[in-house]
Backbone bond lengths (Angstrom), bond angles and torsions (degrees), N, CA, C in turn:
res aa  C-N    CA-C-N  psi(-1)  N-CA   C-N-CA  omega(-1)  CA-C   N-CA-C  phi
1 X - - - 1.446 - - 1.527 109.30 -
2 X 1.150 109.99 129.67 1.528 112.88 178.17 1.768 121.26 -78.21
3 X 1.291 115.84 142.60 1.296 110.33 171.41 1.214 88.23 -50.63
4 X 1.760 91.98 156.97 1.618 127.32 143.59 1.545 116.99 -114.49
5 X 1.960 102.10 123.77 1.615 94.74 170.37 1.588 89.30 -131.88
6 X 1.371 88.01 165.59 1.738 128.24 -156.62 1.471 100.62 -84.72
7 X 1.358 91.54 -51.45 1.978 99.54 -164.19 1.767 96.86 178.52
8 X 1.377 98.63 179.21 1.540 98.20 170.97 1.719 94.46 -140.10
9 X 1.598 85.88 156.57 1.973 99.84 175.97 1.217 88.38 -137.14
10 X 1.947 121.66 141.97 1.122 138.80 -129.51 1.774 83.01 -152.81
11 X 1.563 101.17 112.05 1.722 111.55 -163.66 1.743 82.18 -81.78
12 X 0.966 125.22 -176.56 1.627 154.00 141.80 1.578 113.48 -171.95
13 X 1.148 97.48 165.85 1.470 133.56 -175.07 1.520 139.59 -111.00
14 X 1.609 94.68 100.36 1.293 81.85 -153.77 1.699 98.14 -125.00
15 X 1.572 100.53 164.74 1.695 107.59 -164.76 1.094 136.33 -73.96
16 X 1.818 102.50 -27.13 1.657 109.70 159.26 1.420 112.38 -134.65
17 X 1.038 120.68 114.31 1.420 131.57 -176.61 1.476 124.05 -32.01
18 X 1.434 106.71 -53.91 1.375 114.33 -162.87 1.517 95.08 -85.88
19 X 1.640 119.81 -39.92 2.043 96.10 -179.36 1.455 91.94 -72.65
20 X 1.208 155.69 -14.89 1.456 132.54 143.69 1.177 134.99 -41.49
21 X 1.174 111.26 -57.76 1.616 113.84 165.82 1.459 117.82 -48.10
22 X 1.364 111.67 -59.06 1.236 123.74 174.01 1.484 122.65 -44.55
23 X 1.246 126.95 -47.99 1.394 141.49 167.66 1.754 106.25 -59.09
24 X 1.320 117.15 -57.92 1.507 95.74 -177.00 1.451 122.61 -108.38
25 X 1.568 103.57 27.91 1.300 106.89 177.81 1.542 92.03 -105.81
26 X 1.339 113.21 -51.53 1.738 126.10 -155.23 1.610 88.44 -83.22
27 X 1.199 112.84 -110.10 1.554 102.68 171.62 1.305 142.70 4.09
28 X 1.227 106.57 -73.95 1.575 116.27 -174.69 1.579 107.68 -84.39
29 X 1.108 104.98 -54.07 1.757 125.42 177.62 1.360 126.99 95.08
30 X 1.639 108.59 68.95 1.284 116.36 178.64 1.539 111.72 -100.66
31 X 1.009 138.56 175.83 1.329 161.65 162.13 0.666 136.68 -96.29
32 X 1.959 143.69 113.77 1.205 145.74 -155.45 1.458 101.87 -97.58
33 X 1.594 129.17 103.90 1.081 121.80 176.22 1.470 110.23 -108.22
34 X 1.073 139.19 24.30 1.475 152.03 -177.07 1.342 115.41 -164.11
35 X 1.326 125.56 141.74 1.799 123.94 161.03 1.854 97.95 -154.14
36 X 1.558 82.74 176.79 1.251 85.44 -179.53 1.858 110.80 -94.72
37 X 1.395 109.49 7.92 1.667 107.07 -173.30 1.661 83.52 -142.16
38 X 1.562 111.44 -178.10 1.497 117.58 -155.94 1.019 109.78 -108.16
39 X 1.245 100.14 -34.97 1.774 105.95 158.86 1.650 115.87 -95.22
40 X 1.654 116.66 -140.34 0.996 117.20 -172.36 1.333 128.87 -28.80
41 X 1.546 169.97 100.69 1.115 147.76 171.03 1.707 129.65 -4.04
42 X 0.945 124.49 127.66 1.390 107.43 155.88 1.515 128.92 -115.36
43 X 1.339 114.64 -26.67 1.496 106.11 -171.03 1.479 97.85 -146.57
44 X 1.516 121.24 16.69 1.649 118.97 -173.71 1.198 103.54 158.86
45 X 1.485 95.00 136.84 1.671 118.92 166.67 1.461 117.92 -170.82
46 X 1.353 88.73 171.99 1.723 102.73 176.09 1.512 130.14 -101.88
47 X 1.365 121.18 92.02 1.260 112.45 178.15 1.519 106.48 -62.24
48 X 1.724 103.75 178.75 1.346 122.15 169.17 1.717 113.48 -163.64
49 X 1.041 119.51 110.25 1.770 129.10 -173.39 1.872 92.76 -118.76
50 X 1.364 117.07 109.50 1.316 114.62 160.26 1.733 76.96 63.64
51 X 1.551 99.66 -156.10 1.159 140.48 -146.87 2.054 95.59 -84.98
52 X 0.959 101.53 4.72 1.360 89.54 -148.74 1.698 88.36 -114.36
53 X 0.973 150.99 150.61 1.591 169.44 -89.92 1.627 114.15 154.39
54 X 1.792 113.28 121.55 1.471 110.06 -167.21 1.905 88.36 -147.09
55 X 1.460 114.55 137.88 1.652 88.80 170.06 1.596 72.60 -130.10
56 X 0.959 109.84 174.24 2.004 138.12 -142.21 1.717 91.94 -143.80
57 X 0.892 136.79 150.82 1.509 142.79 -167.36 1.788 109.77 -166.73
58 X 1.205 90.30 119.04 1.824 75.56 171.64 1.561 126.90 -78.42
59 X 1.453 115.65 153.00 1.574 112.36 -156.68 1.619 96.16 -86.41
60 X 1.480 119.33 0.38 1.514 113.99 -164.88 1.834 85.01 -158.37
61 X 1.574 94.18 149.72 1.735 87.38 174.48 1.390 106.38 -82.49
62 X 1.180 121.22 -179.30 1.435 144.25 -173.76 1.541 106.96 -66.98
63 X 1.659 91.74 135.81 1.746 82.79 -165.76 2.024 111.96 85.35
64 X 0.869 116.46 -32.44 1.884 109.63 -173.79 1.113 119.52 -93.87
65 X 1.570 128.70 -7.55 1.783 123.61 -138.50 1.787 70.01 -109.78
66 X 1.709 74.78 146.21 1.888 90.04 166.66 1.123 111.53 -82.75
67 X 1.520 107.80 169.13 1.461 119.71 -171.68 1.486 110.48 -54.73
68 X 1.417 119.25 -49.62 1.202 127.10 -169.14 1.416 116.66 -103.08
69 X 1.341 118.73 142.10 1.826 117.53 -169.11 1.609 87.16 -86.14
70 X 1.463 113.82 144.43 1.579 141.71 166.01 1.860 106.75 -59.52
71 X 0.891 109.37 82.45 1.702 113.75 -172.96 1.434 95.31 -65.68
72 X 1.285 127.61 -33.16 1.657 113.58 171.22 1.866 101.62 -55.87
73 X 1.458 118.53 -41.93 1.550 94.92 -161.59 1.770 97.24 -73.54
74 X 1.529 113.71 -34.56 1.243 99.31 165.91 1.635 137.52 -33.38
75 X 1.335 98.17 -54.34 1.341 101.59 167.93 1.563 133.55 -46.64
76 X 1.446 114.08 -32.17 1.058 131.65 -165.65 1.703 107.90 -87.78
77 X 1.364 100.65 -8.35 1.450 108.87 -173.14 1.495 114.70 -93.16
78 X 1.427 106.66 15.38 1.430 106.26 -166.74 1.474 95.47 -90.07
79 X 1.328 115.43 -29.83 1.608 107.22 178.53 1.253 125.29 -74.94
80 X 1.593 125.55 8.38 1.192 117.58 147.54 1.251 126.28 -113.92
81 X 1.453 116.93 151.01 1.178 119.66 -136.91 1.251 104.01 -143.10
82 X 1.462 120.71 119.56 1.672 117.90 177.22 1.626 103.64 -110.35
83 X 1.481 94.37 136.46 2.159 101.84 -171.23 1.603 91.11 -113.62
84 X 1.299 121.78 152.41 1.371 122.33 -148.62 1.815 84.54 -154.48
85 X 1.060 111.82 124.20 1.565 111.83 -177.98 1.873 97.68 -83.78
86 X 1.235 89.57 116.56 1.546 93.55 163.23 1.275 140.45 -117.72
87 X 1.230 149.11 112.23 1.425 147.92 -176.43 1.564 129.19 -33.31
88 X 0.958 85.45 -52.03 1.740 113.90 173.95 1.590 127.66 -116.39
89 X 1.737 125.50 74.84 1.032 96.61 -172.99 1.358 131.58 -71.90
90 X 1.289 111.01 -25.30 1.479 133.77 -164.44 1.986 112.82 -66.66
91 X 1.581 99.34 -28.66 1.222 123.57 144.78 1.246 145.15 -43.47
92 X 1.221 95.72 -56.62 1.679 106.29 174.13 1.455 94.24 -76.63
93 X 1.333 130.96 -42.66 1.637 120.47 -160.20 1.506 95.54 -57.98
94 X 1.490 124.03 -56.00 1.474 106.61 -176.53 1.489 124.25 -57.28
95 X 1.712 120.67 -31.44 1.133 113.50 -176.17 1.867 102.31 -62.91
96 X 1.364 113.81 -65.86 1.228 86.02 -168.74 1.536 138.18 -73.24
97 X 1.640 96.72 6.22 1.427 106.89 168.49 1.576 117.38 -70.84
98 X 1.325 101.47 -24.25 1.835 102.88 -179.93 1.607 100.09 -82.23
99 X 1.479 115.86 -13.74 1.638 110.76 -170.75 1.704 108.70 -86.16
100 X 1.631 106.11 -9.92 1.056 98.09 -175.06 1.206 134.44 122.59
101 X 1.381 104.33 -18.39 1.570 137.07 -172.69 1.406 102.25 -66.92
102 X 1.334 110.49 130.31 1.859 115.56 175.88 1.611 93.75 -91.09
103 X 1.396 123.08 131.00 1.346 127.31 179.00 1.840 99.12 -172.14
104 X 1.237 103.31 153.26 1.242 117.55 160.66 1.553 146.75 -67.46
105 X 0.925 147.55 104.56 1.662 135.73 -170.23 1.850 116.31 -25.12
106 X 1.322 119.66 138.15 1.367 117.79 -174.16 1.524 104.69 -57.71
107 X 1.284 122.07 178.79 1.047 134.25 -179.53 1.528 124.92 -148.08
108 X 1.411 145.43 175.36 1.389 141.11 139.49 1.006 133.02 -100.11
109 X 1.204 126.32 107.28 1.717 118.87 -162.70 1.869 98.11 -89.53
110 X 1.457 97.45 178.71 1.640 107.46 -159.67 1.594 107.20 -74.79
111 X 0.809 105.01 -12.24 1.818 101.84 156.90 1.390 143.07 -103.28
112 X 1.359 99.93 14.33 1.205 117.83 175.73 1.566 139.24 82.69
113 X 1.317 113.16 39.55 1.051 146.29 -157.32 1.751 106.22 -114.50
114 X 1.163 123.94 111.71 1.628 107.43 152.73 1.625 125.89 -83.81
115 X 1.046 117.50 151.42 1.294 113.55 -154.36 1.792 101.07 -141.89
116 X 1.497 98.60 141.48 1.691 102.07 166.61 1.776 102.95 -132.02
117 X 0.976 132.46 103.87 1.884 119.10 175.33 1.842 84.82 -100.52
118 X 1.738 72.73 160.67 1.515 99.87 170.10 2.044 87.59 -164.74
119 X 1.277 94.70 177.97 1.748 127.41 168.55 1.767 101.89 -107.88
120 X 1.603 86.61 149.37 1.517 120.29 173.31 1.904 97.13 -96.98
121 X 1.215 110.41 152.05 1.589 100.47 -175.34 1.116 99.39 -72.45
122 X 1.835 138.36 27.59 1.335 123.56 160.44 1.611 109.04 -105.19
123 X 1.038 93.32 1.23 1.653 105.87 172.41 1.801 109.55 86.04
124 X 1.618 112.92 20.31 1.109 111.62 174.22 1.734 105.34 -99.86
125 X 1.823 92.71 154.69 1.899 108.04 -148.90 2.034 87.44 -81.74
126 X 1.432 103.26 127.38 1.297 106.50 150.01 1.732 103.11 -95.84
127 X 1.528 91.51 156.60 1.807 97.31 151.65 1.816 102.41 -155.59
128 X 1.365 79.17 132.08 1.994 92.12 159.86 1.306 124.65 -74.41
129 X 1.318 129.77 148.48 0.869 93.62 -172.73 2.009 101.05 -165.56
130 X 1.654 129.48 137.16 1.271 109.00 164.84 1.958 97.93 -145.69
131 X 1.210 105.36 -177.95 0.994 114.57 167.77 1.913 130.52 -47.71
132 X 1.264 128.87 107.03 1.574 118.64 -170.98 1.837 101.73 -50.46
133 X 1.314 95.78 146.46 1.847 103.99 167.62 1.367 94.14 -69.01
């Protein structure tokens, strides 16, 4: 008998909570349907945008993280990569271009894919993304 799975939610770790929160709650526009405190978040939760599932984790507990985020681990975060089915890419590029977001114009890559990437301020790779017409 084969497993059955539902979906997957994809933890990461990130260095300051709240420009996290802020970025894929305000920005992007997800929904905090879980945390670990009753109000604001502090060290974990569960987003939810559409269909799609993200929980946010802090890289240090509360109270420990240094002042400054490690731009080397940033760097290193570019190789993971969350793909987000989108309807409209050409859409979203303007919305978050009016929000402010530094990103590039979508594109079609050689398999037929339209595509929008950008970074999370932890330096991990989003991309939008649907089938080319």
């Amino acid at each position: 008998m084969p497993i059955h799975i539902t979906g997957m939610t994809p933890l990461i770790q990130v260095h300051d909570f709240e420009e996290a929160l802020n970025f894929y709650c305000e920005i992007l526009g997800f929904e905090i349907t879980m945390s670990d405190n009753e109000g604001r978040p502090h060290d974990w939760c569960l987003l939810k945008w559409g269909d799609a599932r993200l929980m946010l984790n802090t890289l240090y507990e509360s109270g420990y993280a240094p002042p400054f985020r490690d731009q080397a681990r940033n760097n290193y975060h570019d190789d993971t990569a969350l793909f987000f089915g989108c309807e409209n890419v050409e859409e979203t590029y303007e919305i978050l271009k009016a929000k402010g977001v530094d990103l590039k114009p979508p594109f079609v890559t050689g398999y037929g894919m339209q595509q929008l990437y950008l970074h999370d301020p932890d330096g991990y790779n989003l991309c939008f993304q649907k089938e080319a017409a």
